[in-house]
Z-matrix of the N, CA and C atoms (Angstrom, degrees):
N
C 1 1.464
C 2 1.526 1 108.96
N 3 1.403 2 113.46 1 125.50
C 4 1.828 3 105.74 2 162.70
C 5 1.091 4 115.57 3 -51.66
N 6 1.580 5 89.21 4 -174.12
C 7 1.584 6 105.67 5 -179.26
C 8 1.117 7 99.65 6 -96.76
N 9 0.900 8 128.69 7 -17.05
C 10 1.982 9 125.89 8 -168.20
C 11 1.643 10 92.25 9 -87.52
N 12 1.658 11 118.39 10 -45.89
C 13 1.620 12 104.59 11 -178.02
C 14 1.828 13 111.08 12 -60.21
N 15 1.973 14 98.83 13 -36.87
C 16 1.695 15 80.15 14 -178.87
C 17 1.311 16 121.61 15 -58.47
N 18 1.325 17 111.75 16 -25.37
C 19 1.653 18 104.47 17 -170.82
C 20 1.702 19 117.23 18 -65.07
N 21 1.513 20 103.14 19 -31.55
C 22 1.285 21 109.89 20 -170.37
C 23 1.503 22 105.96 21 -81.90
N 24 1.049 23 103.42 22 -47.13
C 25 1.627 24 106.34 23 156.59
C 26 1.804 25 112.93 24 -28.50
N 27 0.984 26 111.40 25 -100.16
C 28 1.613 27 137.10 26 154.38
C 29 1.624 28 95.74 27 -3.00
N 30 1.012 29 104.45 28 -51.39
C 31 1.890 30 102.56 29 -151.61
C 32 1.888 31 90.97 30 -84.43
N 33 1.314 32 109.14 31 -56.29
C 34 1.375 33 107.56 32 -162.92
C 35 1.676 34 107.77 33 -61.00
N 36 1.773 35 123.03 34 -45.43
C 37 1.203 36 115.54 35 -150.22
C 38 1.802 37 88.87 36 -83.90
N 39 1.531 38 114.00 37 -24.02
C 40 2.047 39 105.75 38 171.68
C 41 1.718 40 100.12 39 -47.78
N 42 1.596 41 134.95 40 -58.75
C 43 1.159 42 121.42 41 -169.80
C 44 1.305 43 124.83 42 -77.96
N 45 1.350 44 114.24 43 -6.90
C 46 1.558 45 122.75 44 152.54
C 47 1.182 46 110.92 45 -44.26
N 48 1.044 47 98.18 46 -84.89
C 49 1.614 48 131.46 47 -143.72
C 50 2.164 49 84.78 48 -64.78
N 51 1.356 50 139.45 49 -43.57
C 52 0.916 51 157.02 50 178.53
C 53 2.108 52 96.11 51 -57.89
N 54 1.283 53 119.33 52 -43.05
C 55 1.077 54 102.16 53 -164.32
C 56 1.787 55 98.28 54 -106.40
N 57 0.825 56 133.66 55 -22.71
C 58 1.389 57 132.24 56 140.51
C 59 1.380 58 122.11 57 -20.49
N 60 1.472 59 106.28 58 -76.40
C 61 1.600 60 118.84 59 -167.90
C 62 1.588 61 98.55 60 -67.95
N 63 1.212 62 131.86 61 -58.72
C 64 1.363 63 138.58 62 166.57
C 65 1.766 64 101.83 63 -30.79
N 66 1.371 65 121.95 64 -68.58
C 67 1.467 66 96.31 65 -167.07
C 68 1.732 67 108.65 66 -77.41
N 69 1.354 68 127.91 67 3.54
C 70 1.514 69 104.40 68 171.37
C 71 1.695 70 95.88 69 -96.45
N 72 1.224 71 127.14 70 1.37
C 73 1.953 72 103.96 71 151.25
C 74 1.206 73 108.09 72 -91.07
N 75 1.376 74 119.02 73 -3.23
C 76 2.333 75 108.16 74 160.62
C 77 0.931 76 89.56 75 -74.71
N 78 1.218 77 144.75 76 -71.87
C 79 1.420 78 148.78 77 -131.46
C 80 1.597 79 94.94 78 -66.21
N 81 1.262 80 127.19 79 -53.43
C 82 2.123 81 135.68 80 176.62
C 83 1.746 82 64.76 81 -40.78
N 84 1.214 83 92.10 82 -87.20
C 85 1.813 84 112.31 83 -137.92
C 86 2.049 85 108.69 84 -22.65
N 87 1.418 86 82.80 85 -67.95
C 88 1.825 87 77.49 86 162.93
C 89 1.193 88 138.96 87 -66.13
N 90 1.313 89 108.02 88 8.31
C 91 1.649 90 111.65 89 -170.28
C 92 1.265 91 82.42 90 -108.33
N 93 1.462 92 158.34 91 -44.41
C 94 1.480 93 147.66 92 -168.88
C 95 1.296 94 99.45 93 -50.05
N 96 1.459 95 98.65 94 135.84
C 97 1.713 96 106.79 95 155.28
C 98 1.761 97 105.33 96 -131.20
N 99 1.489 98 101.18 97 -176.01
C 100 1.294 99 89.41 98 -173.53
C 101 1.867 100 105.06 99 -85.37
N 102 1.803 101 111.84 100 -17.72
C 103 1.201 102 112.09 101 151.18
C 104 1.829 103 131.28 102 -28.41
N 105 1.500 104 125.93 103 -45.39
C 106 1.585 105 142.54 104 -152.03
C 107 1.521 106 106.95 105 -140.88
N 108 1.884 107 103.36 106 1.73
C 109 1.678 108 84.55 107 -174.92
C 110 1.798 109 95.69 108 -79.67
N 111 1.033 110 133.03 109 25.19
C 112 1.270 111 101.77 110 165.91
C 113 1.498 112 117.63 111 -113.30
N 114 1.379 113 104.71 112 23.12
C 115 1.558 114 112.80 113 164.61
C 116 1.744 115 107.01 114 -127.61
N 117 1.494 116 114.72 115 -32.52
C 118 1.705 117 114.18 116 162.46
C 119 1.090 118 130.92 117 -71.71
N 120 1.282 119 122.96 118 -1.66
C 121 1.858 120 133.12 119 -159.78
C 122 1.347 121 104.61 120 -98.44
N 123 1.627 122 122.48 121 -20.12
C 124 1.674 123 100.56 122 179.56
C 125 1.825 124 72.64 123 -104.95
N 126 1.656 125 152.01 124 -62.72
C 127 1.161 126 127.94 125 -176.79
C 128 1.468 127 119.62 126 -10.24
N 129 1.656 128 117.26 127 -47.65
C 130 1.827 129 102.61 128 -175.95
C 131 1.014 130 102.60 129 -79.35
N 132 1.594 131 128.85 130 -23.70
C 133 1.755 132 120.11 131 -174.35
C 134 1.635 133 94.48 132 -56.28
N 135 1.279 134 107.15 133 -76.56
C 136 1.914 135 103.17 134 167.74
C 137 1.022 136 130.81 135 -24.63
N 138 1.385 137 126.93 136 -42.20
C 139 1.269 138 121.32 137 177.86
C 140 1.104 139 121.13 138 -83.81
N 141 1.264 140 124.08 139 -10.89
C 142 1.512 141 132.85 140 179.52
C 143 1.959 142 105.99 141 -82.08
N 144 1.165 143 98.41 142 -65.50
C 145 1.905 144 119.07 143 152.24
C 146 1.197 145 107.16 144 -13.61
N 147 1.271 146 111.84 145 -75.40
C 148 1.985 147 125.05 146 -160.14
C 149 1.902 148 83.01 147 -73.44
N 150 0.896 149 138.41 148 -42.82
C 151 1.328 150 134.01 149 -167.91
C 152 1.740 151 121.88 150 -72.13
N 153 1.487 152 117.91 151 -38.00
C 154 1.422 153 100.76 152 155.80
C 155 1.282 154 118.31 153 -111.51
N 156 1.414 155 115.68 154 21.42
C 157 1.495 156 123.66 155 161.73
C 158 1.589 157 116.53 156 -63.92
N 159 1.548 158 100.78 157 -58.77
C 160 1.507 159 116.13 158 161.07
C 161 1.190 160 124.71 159 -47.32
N 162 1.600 161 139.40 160 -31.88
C 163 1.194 162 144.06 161 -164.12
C 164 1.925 163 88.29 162 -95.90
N 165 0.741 164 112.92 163 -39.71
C 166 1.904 165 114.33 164 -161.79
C 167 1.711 166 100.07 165 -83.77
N 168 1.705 167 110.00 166 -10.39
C 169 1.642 168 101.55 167 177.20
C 170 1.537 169 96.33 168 -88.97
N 171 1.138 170 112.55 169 -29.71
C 172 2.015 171 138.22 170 -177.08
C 173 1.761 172 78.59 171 -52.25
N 174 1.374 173 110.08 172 -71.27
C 175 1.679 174 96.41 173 -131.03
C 176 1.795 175 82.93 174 -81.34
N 177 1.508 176 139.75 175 14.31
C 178 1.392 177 134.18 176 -159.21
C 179 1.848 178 72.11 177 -88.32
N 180 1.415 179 110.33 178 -64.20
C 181 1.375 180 115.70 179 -162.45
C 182 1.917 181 113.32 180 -61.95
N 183 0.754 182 119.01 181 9.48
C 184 1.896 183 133.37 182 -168.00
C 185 1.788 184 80.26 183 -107.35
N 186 1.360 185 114.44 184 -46.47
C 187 1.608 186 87.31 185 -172.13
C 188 1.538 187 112.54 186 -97.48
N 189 1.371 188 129.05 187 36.24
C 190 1.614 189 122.81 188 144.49
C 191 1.549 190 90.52 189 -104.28
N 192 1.597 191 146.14 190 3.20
C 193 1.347 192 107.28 191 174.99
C 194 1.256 193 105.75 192 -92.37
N 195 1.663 194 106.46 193 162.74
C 196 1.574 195 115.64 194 177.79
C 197 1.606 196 105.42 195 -67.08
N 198 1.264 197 108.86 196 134.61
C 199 1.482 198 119.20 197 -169.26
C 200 1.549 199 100.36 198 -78.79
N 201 1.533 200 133.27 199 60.08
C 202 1.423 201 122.07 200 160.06
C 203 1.338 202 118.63 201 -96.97
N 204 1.564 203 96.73 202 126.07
C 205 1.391 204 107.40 203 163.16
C 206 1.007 205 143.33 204 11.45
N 207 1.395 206 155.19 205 68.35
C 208 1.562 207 140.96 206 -169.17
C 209 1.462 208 105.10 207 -43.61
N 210 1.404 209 109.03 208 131.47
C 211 1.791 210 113.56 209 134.49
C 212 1.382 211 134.66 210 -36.15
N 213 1.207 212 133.18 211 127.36
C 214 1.068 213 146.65 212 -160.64
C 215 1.739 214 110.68 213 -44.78
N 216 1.339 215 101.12 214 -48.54
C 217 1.808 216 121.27 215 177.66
C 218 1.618 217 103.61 216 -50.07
N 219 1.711 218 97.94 217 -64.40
C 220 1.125 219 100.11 218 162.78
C 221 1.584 220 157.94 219 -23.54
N 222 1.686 221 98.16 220 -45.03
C 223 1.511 222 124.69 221 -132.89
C 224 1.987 223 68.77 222 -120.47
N 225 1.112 224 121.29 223 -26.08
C 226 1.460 225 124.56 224 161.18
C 227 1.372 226 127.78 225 -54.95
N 228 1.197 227 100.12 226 -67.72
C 229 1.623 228 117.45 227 167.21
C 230 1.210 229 100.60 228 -44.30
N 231 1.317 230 132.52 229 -58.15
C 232 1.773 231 133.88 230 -156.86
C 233 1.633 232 112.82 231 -52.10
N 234 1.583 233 96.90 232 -50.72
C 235 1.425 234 118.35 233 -165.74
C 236 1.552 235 88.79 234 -71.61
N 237 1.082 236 154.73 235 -47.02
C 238 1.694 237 149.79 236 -172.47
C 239 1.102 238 104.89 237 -75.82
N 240 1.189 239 113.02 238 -39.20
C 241 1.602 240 96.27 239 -174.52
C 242 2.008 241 100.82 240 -91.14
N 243 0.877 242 123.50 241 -11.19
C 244 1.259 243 115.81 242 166.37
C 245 1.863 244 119.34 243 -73.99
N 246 1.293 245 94.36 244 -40.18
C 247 1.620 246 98.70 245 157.03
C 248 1.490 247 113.78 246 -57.98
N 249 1.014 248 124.79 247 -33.35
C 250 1.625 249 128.31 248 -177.82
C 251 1.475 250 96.99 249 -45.18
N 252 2.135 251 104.49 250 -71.85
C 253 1.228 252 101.28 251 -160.98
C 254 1.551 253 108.38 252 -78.81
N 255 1.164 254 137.90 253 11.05
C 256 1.836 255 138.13 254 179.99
C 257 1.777 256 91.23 255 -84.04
N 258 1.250 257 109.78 256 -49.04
C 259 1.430 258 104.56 257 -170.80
C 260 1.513 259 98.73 258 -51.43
N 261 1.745 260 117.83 259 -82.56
C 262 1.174 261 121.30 260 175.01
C 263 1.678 262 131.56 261 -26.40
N 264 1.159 263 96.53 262 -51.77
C 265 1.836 264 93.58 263 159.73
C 266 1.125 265 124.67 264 -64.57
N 267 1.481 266 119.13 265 -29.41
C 268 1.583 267 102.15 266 175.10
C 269 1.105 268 126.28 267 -78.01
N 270 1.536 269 104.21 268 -29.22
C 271 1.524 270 118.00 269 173.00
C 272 1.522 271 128.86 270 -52.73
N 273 1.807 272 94.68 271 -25.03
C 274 1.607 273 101.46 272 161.92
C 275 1.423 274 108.73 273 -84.89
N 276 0.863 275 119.98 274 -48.41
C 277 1.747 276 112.55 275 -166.69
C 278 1.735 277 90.25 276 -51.71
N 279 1.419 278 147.58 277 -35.27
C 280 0.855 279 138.61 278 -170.37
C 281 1.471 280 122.56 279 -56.42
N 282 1.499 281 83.96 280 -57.15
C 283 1.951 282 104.91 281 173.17
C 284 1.189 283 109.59 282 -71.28
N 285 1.499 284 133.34 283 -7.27
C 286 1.752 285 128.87 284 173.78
C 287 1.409 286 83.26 285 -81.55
N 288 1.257 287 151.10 286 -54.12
C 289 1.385 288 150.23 287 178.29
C 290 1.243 289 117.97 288 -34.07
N 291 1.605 290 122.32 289 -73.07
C 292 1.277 291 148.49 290 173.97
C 293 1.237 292 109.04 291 -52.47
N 294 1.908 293 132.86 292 -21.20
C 295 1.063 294 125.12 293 -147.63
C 296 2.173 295 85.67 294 -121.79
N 297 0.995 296 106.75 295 -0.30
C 298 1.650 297 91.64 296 -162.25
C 299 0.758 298 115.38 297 -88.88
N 300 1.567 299 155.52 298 1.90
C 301 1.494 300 146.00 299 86.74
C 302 1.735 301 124.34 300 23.49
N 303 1.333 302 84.84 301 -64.93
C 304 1.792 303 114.73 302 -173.52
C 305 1.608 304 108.81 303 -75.11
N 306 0.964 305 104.90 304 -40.23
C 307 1.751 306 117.71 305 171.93
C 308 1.057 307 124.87 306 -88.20
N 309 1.382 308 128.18 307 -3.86
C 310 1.703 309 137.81 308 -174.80
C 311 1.817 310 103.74 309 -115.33
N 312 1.662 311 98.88 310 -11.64
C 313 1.314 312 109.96 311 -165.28
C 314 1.801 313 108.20 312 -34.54
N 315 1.448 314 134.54 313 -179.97
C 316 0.946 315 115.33 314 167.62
C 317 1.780 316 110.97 315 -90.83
N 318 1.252 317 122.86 316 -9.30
C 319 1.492 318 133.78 317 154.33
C 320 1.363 319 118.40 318 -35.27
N 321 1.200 320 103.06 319 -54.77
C 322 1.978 321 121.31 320 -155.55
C 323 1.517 322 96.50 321 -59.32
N 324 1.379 323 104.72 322 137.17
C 325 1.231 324 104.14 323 171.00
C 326 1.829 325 108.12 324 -78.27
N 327 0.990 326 122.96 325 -6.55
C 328 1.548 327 127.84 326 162.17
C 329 1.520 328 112.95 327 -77.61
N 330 1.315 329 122.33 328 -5.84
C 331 1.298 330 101.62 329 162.53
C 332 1.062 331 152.71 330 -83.26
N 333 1.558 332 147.67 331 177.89
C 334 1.198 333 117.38 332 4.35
C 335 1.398 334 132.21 333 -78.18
N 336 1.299 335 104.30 334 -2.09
C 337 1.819 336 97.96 335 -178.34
C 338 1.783 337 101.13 336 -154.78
N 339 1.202 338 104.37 337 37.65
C 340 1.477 339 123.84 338 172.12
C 341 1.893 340 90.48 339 11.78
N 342 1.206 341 126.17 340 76.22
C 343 1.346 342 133.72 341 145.07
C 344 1.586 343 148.21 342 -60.70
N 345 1.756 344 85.51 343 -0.86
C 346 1.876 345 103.41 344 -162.17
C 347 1.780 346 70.86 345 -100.93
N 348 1.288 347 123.97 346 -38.66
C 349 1.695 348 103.20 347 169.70
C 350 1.085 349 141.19 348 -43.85
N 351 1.497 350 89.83 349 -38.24
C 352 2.074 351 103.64 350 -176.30
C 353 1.526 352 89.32 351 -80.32
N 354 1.860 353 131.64 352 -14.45
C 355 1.910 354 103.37 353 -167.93
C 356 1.577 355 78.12 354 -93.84
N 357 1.583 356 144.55 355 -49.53
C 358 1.157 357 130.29 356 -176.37
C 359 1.593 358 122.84 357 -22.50
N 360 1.560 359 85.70 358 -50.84
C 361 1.660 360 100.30 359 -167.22
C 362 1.811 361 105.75 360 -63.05
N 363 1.425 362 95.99 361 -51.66
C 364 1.275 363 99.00 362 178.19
C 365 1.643 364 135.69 363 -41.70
N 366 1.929 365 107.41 364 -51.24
C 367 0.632 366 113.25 365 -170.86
C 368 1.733 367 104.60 366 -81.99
N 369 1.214 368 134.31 367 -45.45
C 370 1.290 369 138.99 368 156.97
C 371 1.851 370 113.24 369 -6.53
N 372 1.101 371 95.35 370 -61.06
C 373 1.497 372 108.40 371 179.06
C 374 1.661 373 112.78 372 -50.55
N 375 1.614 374 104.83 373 -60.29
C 376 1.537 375 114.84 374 173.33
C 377 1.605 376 102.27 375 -49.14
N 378 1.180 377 145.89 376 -50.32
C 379 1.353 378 162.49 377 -178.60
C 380 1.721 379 99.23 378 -64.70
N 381 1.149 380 138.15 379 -13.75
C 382 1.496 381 126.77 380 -170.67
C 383 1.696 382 84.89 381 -114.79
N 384 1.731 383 96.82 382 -57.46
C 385 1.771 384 83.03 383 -176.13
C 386 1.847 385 122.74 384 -47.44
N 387 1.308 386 113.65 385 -15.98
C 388 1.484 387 120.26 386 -168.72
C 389 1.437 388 106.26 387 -76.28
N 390 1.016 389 106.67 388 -48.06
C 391 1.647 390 129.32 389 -179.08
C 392 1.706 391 116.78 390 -73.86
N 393 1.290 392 96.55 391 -23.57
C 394 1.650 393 92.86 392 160.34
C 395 1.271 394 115.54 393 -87.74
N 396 1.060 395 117.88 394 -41.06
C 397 1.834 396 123.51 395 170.09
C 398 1.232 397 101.59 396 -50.17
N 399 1.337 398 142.77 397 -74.03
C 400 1.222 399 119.94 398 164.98
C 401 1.419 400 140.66 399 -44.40
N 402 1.162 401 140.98 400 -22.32
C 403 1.690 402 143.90 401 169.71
C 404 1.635 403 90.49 402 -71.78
N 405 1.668 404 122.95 403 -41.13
C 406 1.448 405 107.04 404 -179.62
C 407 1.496 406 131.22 405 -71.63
N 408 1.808 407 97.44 406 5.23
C 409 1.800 408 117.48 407 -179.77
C 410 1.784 409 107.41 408 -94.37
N 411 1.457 410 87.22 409 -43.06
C 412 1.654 411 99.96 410 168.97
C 413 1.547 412 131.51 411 -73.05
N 414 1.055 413 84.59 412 -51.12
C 415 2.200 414 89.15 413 174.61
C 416 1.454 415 106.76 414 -118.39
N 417 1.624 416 114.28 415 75.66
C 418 1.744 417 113.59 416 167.94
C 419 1.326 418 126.39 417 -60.51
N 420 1.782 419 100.98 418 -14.39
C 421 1.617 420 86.37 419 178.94
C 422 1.391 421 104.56 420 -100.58
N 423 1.298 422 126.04 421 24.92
C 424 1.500 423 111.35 422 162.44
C 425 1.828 424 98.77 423 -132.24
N 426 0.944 425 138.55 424 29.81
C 427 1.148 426 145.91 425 126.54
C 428 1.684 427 122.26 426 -7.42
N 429 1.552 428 125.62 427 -51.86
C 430 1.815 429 109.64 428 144.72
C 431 1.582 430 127.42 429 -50.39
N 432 1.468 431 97.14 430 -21.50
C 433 1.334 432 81.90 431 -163.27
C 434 1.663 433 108.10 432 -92.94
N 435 1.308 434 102.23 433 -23.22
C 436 1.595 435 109.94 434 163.06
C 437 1.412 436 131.84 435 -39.30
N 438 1.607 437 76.99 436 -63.24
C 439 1.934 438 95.89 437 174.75
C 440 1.386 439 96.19 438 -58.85
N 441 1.571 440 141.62 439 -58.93
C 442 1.337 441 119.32 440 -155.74
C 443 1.609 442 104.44 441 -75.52
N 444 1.313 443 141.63 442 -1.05
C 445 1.169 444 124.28 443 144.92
C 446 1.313 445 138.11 444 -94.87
N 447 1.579 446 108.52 445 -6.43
C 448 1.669 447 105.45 446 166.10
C 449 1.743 448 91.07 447 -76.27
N 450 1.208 449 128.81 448 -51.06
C 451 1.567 450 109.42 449 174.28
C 452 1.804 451 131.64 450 -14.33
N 453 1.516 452 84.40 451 -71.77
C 454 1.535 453 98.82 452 175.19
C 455 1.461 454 118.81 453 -60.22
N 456 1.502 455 126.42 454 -18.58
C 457 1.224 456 137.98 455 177.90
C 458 1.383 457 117.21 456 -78.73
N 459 1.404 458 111.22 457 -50.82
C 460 1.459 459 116.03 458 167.73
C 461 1.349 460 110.65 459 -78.06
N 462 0.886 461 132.50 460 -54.95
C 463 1.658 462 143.34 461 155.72
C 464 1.710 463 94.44 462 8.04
N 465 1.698 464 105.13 463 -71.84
C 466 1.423 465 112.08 464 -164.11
C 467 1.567 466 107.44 465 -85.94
N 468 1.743 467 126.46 466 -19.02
C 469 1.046 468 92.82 467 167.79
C 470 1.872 469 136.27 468 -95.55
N 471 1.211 470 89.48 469 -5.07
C 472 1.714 471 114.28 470 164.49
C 473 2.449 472 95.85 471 -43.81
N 474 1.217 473 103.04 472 -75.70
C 475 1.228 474 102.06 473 179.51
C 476 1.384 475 118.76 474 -53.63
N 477 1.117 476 122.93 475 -16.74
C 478 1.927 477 129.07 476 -170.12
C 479 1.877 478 82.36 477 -94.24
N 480 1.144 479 121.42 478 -60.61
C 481 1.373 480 113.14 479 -163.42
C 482 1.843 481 110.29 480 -73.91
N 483 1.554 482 108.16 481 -3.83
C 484 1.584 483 113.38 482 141.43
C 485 1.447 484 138.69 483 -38.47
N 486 1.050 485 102.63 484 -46.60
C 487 1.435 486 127.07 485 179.98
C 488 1.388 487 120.81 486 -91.40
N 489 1.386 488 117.53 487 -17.41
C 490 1.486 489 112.61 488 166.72
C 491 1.717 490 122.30 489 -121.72
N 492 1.501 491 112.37 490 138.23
C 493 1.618 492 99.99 491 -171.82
C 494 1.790 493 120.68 492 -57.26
N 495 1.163 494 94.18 493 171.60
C 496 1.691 495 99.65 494 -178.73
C 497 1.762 496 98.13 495 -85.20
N 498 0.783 497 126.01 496 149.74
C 499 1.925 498 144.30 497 -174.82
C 500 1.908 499 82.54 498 -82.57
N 501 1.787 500 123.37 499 130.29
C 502 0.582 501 103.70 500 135.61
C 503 1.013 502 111.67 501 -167.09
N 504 1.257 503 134.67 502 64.49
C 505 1.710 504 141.42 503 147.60
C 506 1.658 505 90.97 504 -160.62
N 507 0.955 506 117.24 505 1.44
C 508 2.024 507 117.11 506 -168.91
C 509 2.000 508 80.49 507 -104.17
N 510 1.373 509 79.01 508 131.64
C 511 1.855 510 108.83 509 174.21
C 512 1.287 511 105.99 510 -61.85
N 513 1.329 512 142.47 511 -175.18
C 514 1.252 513 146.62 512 160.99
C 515 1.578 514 107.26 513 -126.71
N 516 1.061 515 104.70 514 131.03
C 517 1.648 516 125.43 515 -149.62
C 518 1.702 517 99.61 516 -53.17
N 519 1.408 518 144.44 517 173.36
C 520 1.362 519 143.02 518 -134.43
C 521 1.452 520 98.15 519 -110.84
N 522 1.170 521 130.15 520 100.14
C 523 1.537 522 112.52 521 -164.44
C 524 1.102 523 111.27 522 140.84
N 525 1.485 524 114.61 523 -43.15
C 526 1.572 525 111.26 524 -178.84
C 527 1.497 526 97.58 525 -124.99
N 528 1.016 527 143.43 526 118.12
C 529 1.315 528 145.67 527 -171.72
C 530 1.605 529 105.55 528 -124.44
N 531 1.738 530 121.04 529 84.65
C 532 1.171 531 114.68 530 157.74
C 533 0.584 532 168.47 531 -10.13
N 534 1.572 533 122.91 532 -49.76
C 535 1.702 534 165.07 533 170.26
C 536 1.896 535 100.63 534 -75.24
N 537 1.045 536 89.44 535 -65.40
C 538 2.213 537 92.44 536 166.51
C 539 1.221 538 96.20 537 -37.58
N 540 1.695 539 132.43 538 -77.60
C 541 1.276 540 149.73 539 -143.93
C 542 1.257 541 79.73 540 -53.82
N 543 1.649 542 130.26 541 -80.85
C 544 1.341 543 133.77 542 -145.10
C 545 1.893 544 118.07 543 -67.04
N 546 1.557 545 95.57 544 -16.97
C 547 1.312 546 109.73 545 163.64
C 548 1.885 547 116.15 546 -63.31
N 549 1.328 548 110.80 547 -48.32
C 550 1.248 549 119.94 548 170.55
C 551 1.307 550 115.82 549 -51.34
N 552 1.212 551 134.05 550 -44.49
C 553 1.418 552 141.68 551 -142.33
C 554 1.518 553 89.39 552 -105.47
N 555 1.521 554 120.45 553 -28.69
C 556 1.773 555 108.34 554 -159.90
C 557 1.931 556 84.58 555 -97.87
N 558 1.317 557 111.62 556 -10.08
C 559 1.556 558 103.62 557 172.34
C 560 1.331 559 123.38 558 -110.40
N 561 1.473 560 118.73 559 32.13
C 562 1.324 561 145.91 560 175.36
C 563 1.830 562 95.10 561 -72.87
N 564 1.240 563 102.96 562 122.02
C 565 1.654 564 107.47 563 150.43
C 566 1.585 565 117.60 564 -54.29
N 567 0.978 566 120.25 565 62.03
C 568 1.789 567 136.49 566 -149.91
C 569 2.436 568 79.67 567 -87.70
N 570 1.483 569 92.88 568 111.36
C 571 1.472 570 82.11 569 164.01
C 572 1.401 571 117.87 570 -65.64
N 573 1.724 572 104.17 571 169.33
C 574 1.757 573 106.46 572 156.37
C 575 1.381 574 121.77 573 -60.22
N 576 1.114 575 132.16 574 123.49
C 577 1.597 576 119.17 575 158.15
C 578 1.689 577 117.70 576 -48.97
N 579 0.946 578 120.46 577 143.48
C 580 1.671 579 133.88 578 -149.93
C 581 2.365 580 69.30 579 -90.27
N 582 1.471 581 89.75 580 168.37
C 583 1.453 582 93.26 581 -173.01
C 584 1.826 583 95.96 582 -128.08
N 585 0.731 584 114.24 583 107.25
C 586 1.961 585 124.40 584 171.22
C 587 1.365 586 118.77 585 -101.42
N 588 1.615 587 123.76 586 116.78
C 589 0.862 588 131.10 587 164.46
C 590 1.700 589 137.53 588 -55.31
């Protein structure tokens, strides 16, 4: 196999596998009510977890491939199916919005102010921005079109992480350790973004 097929390889099944796992924590997320959040409310913490956990082992393996160029066919596919998962992610950051009522409930085992949402949210974001920096190493000639969907991506989670406080003297529960996570991601072989006039 080339190097140009591994990448596309590499590149396409990370936004799979990224928009998959992403819509079964919409799918928790909309399925909570304030009826079941006290058996669905740590499920979306998980599902949110397993969702840019998976994308950040994706983009661990994107940095041993050789960074060539996608093909145009290729570099097609990427950009749609990356819209796939921008839609789907935003659509959660929406329902973390719509849902924080339901998740702060006094039921939820995330309450009182379900805060492991606002570090989810947080760290999620660091994990989407990483992964766009890379598709902008792989497909430079669609590089607008990237940016206008990491836009819309952060766009929506900037407003979702509105609604929930920032973590800051409260630990993060034994298992998911944030600060590790964000250690990983800030020691990512993170390429340069290519620069277009």
């Amino acid at each position: 196999m080339s190097n140009q097929l591994d990448a596309a390889a590499a590149i396409l099944e990370t936004l799979r596998v990224a928009t998959v796992n992403t819509a079964t924590a919409l799918r928790l997320t909309r399925n909570t009510t304030l009826d079941n959040v006290d058996t669905l409310g740590s499920a979306v913490d998980r599902g949110i977890n397993g969702a840019y956990l998976t994308i950040l082992s994706w983009i661990n393996v994107l940095t041993a491939v050789p960074r060539t160029p996608l093909d145009d066919e290729t570099a097609d596919k990427a950009i749609t199916q990356l819209s796939e998962f921008v839609n789907v992610y935003t659509d959660l950051m929406i329902e973390l919005i719509e849902k924080h009522r339901v998740l702060t409930a006094e039921n939820s085992p995330l309450a009182p102010d379900a805060v492991i949402i606002g570090e989810r949210i947080d760290v999620f974001q660091q994990i989407v921005t990483s992964l766009l920096v890379f598709l902008r190493s792989f497909i430079p000639s669609r590089v607008n079109d990237i940016n206008e969907q990491g836009r819309i991506a952060l766009d929506a989670s900037e407003l979702a992480a509105a609604r929930y406080p920032k973590p800051t003297t409260r630990p993060s529960p034994p298992g998911s350790d944030e600060s590790a996570i964000r250690a990983i991601v800030g020691n990512l072989n993170i390429p340069e973004a290519p620069t277009h006039k």
